[in-house]
C-alpha positions as CSV (number, residue, x, y, z in Angstrom):
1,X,113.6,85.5,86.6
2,X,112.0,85.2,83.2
3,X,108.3,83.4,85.3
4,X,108.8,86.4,87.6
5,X,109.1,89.2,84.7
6,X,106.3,86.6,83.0
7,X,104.2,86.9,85.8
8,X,104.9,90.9,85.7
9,X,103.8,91.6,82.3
10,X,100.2,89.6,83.1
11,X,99.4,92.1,86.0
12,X,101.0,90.4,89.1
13,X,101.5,93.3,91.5
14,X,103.4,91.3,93.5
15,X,106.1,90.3,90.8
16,X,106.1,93.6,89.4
17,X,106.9,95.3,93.1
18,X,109.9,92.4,93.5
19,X,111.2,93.5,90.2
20,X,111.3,97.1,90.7
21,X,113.1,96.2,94.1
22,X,116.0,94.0,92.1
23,X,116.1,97.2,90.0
24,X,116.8,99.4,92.2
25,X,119.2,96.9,93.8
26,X,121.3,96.5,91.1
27,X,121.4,99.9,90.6
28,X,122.4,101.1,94.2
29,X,125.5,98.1,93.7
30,X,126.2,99.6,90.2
31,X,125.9,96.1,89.2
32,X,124.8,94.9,85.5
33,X,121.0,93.8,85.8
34,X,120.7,90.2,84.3
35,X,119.0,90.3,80.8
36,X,115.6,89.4,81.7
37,X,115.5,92.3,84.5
38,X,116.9,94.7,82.3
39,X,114.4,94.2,79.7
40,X,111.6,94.9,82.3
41,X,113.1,98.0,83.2
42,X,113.3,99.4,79.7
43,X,110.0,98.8,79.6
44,X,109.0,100.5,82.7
45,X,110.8,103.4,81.6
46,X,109.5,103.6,78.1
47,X,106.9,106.8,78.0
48,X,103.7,104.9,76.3
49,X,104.3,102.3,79.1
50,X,100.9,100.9,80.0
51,X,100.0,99.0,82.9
52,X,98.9,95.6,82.5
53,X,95.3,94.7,83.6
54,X,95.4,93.2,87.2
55,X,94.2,89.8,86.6
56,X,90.9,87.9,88.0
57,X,91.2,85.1,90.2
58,X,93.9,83.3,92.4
59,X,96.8,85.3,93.4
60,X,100.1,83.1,91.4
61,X,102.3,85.5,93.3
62,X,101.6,83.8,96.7
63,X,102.5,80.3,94.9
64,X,105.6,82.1,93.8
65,X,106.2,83.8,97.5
66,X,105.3,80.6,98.9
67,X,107.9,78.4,96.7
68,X,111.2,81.1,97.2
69,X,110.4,80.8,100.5
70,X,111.2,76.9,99.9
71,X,114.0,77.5,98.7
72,X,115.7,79.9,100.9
73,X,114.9,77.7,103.5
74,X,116.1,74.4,102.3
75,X,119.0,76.5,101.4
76,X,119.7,78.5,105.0
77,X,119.6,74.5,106.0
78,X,122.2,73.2,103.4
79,X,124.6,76.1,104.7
80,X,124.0,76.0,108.2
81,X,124.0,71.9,108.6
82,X,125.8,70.8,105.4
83,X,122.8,68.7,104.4
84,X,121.9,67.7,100.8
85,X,119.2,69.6,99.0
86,X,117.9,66.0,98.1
87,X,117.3,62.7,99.4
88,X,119.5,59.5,97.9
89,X,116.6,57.6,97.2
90,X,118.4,54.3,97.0
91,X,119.7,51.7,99.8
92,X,118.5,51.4,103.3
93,X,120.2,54.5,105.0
94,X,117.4,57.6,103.9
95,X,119.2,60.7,105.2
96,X,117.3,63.7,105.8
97,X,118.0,66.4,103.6
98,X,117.1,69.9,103.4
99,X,114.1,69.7,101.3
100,X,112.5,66.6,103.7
101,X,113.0,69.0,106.8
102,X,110.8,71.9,104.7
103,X,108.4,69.4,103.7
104,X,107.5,68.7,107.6
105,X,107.8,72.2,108.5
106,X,105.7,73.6,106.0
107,X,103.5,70.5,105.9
108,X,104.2,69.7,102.6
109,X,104.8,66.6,100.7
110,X,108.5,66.1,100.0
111,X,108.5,64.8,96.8
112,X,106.1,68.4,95.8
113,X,109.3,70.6,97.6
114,X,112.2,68.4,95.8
115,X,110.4,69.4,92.6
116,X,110.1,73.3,93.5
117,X,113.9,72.9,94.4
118,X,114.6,71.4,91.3
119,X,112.6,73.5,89.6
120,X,113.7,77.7,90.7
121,X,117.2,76.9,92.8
122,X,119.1,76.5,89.4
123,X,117.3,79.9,88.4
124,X,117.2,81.8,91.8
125,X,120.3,81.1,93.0
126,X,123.0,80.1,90.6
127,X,126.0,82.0,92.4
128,X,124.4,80.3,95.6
129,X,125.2,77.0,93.7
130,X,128.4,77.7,92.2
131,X,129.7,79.0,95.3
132,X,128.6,75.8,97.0
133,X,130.3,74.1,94.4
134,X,133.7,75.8,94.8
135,X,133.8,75.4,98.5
136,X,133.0,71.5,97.9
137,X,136.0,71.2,95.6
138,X,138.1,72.8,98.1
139,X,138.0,70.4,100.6
């Protein structure tokens, strides 16, 4: 959230578009906004608000788009087949796991997807983790 509302507040159209959409999410659910998305949005709201400048070069949204889209893959592939998010690197028997399967699909290498995985599920999708979590200790 906090790279997102980062990328926001440097002129990212893209980021700010995907945070006014959580916003209004929330909202609709009359759920509490986590802090990092509620501190946009008393910005946005605040009359000598400003614009950022939209910035020159690259678009870092479409490395952002590009890496959720990791991620809710590999993780639509942990739910529906009960894979592992992660190769055990160790021993003779290399499973696949959800991020090797995204790696070929997208045409990636695997060890770059492990790292995006390691990198935003923790922060995109901690209830997706807990949950995961519980249901493992239920079994």
């Amino acid at each position: 959230m906090d790279e997102v509302v980062d990328c926001a507040r440097a002129g990212w159209d893209d980021a700010d578009t995907a945070l006014r959409e959580l916003i209004a999410e929330f909202a609709a659910c009359r759920e509490p906004a986590p802090a990092g998305l509620e501190g946009y949005n008393i910005r946005l709201v605040r009359p000598d608000y400003v614009p950022p400048p939209r910035p020159h070069g690259q678009k870092r949204a479409g490395n952002i788009m590009r890496d959720l889209t990791m991620i809710a893959i590999a993780w639509g592939i942990i739910e529906r087949f009960g894979l592992k998010p992660t190769r055990f690197q160790f021993g003779r028997k290399r499973r696949a796991s959800a991020c090797s399967i995204v790696a070929i699909a997208m045409g990636f290498d695997e060890q770059a997807v492990e790292e995006v995985w390691k990198r935003y599920a923790p922060r995109v999708c901690p209830w997706l983790m807990a949950a995961k979590r519980n249901a493992e200790g239920n079994q």
